[in-house]
C-alpha positions as a LaTeX table, in Angstrom:
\begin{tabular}{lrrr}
\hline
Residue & $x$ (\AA) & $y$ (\AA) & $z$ (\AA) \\
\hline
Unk1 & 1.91 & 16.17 & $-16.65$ \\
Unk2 & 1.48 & 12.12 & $-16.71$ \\
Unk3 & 4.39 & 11.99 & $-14.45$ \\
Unk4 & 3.43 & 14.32 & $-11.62$ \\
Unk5 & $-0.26$ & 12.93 & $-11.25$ \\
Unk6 & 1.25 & 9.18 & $-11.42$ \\
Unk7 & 3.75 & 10.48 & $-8.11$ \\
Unk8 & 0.72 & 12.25 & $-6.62$ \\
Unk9 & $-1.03$ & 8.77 & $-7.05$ \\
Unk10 & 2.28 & 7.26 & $-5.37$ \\
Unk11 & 2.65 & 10.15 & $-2.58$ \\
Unk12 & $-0.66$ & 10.00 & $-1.12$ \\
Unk13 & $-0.75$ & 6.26 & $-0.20$ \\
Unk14 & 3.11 & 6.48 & 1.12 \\
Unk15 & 1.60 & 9.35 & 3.21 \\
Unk16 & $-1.14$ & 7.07 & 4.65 \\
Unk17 & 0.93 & 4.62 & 5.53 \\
Unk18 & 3.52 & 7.26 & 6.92 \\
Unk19 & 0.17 & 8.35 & 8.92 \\
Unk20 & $-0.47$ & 4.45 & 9.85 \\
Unk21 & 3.31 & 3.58 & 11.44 \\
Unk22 & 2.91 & 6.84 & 13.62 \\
Unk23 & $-0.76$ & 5.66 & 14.59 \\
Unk24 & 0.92 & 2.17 & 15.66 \\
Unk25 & 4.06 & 3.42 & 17.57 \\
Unk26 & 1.89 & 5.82 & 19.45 \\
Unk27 & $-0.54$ & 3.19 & 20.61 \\
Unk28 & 2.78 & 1.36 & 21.55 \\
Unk29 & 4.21 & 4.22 & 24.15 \\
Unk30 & 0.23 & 4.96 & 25.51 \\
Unk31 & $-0.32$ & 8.10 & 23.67 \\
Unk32 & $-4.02$ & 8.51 & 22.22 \\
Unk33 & $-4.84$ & 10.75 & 19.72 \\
Unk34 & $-8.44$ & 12.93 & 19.24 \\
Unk35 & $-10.28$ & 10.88 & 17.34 \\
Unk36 & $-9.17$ & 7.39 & 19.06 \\
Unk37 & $-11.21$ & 6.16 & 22.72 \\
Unk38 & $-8.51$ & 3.06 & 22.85 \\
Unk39 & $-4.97$ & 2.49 & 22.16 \\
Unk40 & $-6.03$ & $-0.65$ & 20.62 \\
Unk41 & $-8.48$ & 0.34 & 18.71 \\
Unk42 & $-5.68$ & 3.18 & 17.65 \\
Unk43 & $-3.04$ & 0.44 & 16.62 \\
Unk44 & $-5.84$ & $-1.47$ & 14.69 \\
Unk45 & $-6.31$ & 1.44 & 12.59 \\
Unk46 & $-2.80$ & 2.24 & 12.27 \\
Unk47 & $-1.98$ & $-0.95$ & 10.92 \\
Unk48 & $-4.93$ & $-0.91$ & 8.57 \\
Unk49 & $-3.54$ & 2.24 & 6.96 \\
Unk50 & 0.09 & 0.71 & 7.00 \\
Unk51 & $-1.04$ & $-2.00$ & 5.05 \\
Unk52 & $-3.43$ & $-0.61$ & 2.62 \\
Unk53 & $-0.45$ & 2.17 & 1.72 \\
Unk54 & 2.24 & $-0.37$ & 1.23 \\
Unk55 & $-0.18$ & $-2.57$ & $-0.89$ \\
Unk56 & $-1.34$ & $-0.09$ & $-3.23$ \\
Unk57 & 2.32 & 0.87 & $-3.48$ \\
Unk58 & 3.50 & $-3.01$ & $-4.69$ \\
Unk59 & 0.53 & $-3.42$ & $-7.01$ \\
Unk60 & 1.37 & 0.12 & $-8.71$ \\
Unk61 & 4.68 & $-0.86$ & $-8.75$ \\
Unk62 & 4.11 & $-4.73$ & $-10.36$ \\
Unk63 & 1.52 & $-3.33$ & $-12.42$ \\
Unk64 & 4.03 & $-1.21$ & $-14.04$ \\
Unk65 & 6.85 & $-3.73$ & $-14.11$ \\
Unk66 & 4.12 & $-6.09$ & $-15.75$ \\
Unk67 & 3.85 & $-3.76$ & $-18.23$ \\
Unk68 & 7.20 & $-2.92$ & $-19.23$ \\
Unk69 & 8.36 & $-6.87$ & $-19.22$ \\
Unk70 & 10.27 & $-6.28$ & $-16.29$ \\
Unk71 & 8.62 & $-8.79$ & $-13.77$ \\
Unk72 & 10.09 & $-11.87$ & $-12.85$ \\
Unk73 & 8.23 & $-14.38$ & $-15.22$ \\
Unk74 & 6.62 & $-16.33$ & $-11.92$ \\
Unk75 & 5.29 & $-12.54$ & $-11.41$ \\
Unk76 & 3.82 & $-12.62$ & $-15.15$ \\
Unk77 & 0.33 & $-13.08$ & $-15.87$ \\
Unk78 & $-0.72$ & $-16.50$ & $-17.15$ \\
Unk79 & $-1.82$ & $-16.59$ & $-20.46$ \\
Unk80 & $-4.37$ & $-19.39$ & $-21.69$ \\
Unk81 & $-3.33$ & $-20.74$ & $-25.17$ \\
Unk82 & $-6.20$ & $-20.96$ & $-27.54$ \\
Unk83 & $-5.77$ & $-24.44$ & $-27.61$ \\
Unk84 & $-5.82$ & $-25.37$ & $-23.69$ \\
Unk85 & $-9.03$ & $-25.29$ & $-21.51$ \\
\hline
\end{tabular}
């Protein structure tokens, strides 16, 4: 059960930016869609989405590789010794 709500939490933000890259290569060719006035203002939002998916994707993603000890070690939290200020 874990697993499919942890791929639901992956799907959705894939879908945005899915959503986002067609926003963006519509604005491109001229095409406006409903809720858009501008093709500008279109891409802006497209791109928005676009990022937003693909960066809740890579922190997901290092978050889990974090936690497995997968990461590359510059990827690795920094630890304070007790010692150190």
């Amino acid at each position: 059960m874990l697993k499919i709500i942890a791929l639901i939490i992956l799907v959705i933000p894939g879908i945005i930016a899915g959503v986002g890259i067609k926003l963006m290569r519509d604005s491109i060719f001229g095409i406006v869609i409903d809720p858009f006035t501008y093709t500008a203002l279109q891409f802006f939002a497209g791109l928005i989405m676009t990022a937003l998916g693909i960066w809740f994707i890579g922190g997901y993603l290092l978050y889990r590789e974090r936690k497995n000890k997968r990461a590359q070690e510059r990827f690795m939290k920094q630890t304070k010794k007790s010692g150190e200020d």
